[in-house]
N, C-alpha and C positions, 0 to 999 in steps of 0.2 A: 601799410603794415597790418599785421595779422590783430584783430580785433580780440579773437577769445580768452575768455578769464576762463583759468582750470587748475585742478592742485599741480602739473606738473612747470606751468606758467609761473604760478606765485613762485613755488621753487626756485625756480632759474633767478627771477627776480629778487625774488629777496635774498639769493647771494652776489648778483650782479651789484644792486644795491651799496650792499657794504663793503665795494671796489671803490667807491667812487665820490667826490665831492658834486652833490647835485645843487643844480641851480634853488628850486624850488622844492621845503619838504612842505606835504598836505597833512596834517593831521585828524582826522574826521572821514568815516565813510557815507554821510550823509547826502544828500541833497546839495549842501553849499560846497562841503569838500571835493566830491567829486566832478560838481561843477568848477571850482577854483583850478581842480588838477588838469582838466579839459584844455581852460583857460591858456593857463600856463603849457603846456605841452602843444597846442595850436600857434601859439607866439615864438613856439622854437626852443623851448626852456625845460632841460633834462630835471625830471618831476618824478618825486616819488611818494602817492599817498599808504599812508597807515591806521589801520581801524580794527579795533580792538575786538571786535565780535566780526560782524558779517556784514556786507554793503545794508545799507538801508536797516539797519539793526535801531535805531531810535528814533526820534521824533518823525523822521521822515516818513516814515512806514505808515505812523496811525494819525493822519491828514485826512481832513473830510474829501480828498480826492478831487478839488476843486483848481480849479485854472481860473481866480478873477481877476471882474477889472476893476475893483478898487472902491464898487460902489460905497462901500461902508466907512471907507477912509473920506469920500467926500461927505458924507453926513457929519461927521466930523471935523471938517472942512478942512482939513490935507490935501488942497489941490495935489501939491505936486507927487507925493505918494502915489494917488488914486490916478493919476495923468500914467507915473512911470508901470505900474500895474497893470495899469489899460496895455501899455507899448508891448511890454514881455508876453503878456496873454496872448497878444495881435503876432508874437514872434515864436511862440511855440505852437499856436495854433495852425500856422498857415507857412513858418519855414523850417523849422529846426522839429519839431515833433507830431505832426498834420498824424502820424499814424498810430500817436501815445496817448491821442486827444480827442475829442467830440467834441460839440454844439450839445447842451443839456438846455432841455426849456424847463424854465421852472416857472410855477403858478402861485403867483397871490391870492388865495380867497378872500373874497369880499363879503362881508355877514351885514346887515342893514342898510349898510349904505357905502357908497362907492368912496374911495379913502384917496383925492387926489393931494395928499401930502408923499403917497407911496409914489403917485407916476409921474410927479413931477421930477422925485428921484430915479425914476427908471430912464425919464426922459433925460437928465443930466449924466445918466450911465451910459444912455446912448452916444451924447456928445463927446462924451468920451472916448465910445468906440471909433465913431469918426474922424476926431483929431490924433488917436494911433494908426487910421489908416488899416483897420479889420474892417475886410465888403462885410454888408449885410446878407450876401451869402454863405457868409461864414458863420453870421451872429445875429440874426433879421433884427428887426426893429419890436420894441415894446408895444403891445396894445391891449386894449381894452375885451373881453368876454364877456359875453353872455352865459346865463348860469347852466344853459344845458349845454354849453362846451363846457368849461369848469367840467362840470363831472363826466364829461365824455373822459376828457385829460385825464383825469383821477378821478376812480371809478368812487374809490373809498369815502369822499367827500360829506362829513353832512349836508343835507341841501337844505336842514332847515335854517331859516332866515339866511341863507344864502340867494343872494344878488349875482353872482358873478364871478368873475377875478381879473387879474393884472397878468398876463403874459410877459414872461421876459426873457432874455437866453443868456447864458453865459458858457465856460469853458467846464470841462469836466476832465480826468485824466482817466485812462483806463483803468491804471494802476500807478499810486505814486512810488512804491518799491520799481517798478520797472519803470520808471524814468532815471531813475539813481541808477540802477543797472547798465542803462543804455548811457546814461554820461559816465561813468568809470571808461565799460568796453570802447566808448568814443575814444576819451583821453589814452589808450591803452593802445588805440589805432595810432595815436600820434607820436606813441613811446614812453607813455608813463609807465611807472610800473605799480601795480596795484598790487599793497600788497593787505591779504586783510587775516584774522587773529594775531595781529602784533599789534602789543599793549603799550605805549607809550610810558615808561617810572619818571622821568627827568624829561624835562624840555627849554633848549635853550635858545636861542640866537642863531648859534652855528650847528645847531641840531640834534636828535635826539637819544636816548637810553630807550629799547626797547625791549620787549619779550617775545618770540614766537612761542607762544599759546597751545602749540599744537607738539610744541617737542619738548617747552621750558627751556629754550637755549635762549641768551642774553645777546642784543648784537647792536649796534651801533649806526647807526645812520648821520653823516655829517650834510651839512647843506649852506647857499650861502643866504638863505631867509627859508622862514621859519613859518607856515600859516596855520594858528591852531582853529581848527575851523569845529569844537566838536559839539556846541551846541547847548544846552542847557547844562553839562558837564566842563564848560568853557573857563570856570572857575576855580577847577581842577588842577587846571597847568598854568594860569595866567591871572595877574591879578584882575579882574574884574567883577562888578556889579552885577547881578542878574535876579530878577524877581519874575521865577518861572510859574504857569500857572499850567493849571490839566484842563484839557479839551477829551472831553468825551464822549465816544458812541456806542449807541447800540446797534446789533444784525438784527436785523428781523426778515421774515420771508415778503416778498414784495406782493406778492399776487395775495396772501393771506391779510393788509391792511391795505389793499385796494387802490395798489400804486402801479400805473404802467411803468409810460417813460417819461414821464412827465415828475421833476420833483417839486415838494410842494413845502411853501416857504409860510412858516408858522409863526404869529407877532406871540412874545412871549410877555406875559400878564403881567400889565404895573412895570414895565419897562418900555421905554423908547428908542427905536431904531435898533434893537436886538431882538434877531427870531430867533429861531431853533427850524430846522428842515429835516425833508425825509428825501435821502436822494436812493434812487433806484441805477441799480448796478446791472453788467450786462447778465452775469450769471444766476439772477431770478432773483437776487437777494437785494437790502434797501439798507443805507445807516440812516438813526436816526442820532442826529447829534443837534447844538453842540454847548456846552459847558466852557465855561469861563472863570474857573475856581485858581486862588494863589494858592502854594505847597511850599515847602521849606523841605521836606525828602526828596529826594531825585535818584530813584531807584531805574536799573538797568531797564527794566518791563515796568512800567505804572499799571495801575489796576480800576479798576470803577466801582466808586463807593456807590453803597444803596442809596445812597441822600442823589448821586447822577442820576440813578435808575430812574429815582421816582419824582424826579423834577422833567426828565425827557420825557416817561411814556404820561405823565398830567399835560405837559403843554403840549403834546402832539393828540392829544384825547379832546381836545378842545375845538378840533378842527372836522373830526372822522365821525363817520359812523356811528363807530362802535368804541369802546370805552380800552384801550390797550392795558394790558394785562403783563406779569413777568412770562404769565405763557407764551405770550407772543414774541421774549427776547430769547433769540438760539444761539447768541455771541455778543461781545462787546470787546472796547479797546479803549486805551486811551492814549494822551501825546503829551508834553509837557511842550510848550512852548519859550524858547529861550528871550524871554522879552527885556528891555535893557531897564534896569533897574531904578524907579522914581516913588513917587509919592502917587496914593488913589487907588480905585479899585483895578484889576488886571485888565479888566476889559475898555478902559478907558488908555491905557498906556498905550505910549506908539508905537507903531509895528515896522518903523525904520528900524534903519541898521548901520551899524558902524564900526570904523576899522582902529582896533587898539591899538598901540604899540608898548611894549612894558619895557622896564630900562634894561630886561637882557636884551631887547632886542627881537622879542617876539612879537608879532603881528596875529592879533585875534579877532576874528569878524563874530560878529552878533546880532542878535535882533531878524530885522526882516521878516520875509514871508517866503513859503515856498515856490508860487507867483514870481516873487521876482532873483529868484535863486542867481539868475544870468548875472545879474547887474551888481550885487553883493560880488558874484568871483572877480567879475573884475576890475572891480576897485581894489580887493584885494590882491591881485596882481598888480596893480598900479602903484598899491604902497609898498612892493618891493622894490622898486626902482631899478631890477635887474634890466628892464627893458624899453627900447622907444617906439617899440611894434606896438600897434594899436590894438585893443579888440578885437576878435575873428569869431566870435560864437554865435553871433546872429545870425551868420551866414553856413554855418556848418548842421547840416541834419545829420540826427543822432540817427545812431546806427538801426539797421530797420532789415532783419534776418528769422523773419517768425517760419517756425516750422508746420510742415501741414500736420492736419489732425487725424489721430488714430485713435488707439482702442481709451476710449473713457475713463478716467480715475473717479472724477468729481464733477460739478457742475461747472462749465468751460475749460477742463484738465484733461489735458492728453498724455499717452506716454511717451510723447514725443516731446511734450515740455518738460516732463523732466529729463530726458535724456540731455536734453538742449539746455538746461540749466547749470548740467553737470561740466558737459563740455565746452561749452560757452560763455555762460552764464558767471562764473564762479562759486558755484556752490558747492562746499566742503562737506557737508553734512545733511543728514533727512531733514532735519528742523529749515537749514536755511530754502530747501523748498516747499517746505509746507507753508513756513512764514515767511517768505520774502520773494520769493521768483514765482511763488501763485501767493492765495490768500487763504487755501485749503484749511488751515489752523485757527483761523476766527472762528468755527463754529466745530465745538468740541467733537459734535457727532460726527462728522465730515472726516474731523483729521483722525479720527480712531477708525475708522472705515478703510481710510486710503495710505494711512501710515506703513500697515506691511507690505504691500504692494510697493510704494515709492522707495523701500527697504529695500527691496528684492532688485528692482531696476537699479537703484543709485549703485550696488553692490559687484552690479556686471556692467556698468556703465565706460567703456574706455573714456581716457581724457586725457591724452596724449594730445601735444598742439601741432 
């Protein structure tokens, strides 16, 4: 079946929709959502997700862009988290999304003296990798540097009192908005119907009260389970707990603080077993994240207080060169994490996940990681009990339709992606490809450069399916 998301698609859908009593409604354009919708529409299960703004519109979007395996969860000592982590990393790396994914080596510097508390844990990340069964072709093994590799790797490096480092590899995503993207269009191949500016008012059991956003019309979706899948907004429609925290980054230019491709993993001062990194992206740019802070607001776009700024560009100054500056920040973002609500600070709480059920009868998944997005949907298909078909998502590679490159908007921006975004992709508006089918709009000056231009093309863009 025809994969493409486009305004003439949602149309269709979202009145075919309110024909019909579906098996499965999704609520959430996220990451888990439109992983659950996948889920469920691969099992045979008439599925229809709803998302109030644009796929990948929250948390999903401003992820440090990482595919791990769980290292941090066994320091912790979470075997079985950091075991399941390992598996899904091992299964989007090498089946279901080999083309949305790299191999990223990231470096430990080593300042006085060689720190084998760090590689004893790289070494137990390895075992990890092994017993998911990722070759070390995919993932090579941890080892030890000499300091003039260290700074071949990263050039930026200070090399005083520098020793060396700790090589290590793990998973990287291209883009985590285009993974979202490519699991909607997956689920949409199998007959979901995606539909997104429809705002959820009322959610019940047998389904929902919604708004298209785009006209103000009011319309109704019935269903025989119910998945509110939306994330730290999860509180919204269903009773539960959540003590979400903000994760934050900043852009910086890669080549300007002395980063190849090498990212580089920084111990943050007077804590244990938490760094902060600088990861380098394909299009010359680097985040440096990442923040661990609790919130009690939960605003559509979160923002990065100066207290992030200047806790990220000190503990990344500790390691370079040169001393980073706000000069050196050309963008930031940040993410609320939907963490399951307990006692202690955020960064200690677990990063499981768990499937509600509230007495109407709604089903609300939470928690988790991006990482293991596969295994959150479907458990949440399994607490609907609609079906005895097993899981099919490990086996299914998401869709993989990149177009070739033409005249240049931005740095890695064709105008062939945005054409391709329009038509395929689902994007209604300039914004959702500035911000979500590229990354154009992280860095102010970028997107005020390439804004009229993406205007002009979306404007004459056919999108007819």
């Amino acid at each position: 079946m025809n994969s493409s998301l486009n305004a003439a698609r949602r149309q269709e859908d979202l009145e075919a929709a309110q024909r019909e009593v579906v098996d499965v409604l999704v609520v959430g354009g996220g990451v888990t959502g439109a992983g659950v919708a996948l889920d469920a529409a691969s099992r045979g299960l008439s599925t229809v997700l709803l998302e109030a703004h644009d796929l990948a519109f929250g948390t999903s979007r401003w992820s440090s862009k990482l595919v791990h395996g769980g290292l941090r969860y066994l320091a912790h000592g979470d075997v079985k988290l950091a075991h399941e982590s390992a598996v899904e990393r091992g299964i989007l790396m090498t089946r279901t999304a080999p083309h949305l994914t790299r191999t990223l080596p990231m470096l430990f510097p080593l300042h006085d003296k060689a720190n084998n508390f760090v590689m004893a844990g790289l070494k137990a990340g390895n075992a990890l990798r092994i017993a998911a069964g990722t070759p070390s072709t995919v993932l090579p093994r941890p080892r030890r540097v000499p300091k003039h590799e260290a700074l071949a790797l990263v050039p930026g490096l200070s090399a005083d009192n520098l020793v060396g480092g700790l090589l290590s590899y793990d998973g990287q995503l291209v883009d985590d908005a285009k993974l979202v993207v490519a699991l909607a269009r997956t689920a949409a191949g199998y007959g979901a119907r995606i539909i997104t500016r429809a705002k959820v008012t009322a959610l019940q059991g047998d389904g929902a009260e919604a708004t298209d956003t785009l006209t103000g019309t009011a319309f109704t979706i019935r269903a025989r389970a119910v998945v509110n899948a939306t994330g730290v907004w999860a509180g919204t429609l269903a009773p539960v707990r959540l003590q979400p925290s903000r994760g934050s980054h900043l852009v910086v230019d890669a080549k300007n603080v002395g980063l190849a491709g090498t990212a580089v993993m920084i111990p943050v001062p007077g804590e244990r077993n938490r760094y902060a990194f600088l990861l380098p992206q394909a299009n010359g740019r680097a985040y440096l994240g990442l923040t661990d802070e609790p919130v009690d607001d939960i605003p559509d776009v979160p923002t990065v207080p100066e207290s992030d700024v200047d806790f990220l560009l000190t503990t990344a100054s500790h390691v370079l060169q040169r001393e980073l500056t706000r000069q050196d920040v050309i963008g930031s973002y940040a993410g609320l994490r939907p963490l399951l609500g307990a006692e202690g600070k955020t960064a200690d709480l677990s990063r499981n996940h768990t499937v509600h059920k509230a007495p109407n009868g709604v089903l609300t998944i939470v928690g988790g990681k991006l990482t293991t997005y596969r295994k959150m949907a479907a458990d949440a298909v399994n607490a609907t009990g609609l079906t005895r078909i097993p899981c099919r998502t490990k086996d299914i590679r998401l869709v993989d339709d990149r177009p070739h490159p033409t005249t240049p908007i931005a740095p890695g921006v064709t105008e062939a992606d945005v054409l391709h975004a329009v038509q395929h992709e689902g994007a209604l508006t300039v914004d959702d490809v500035l911000d979500r089918r590229t990354r154009i709009g992280l860095v102010p000056q970028d997107r005020a450069k390439a804004e009229p231009m993406i205007a002009k093309l979306f404007a004459a863009a056919p999108t007819a399916t």
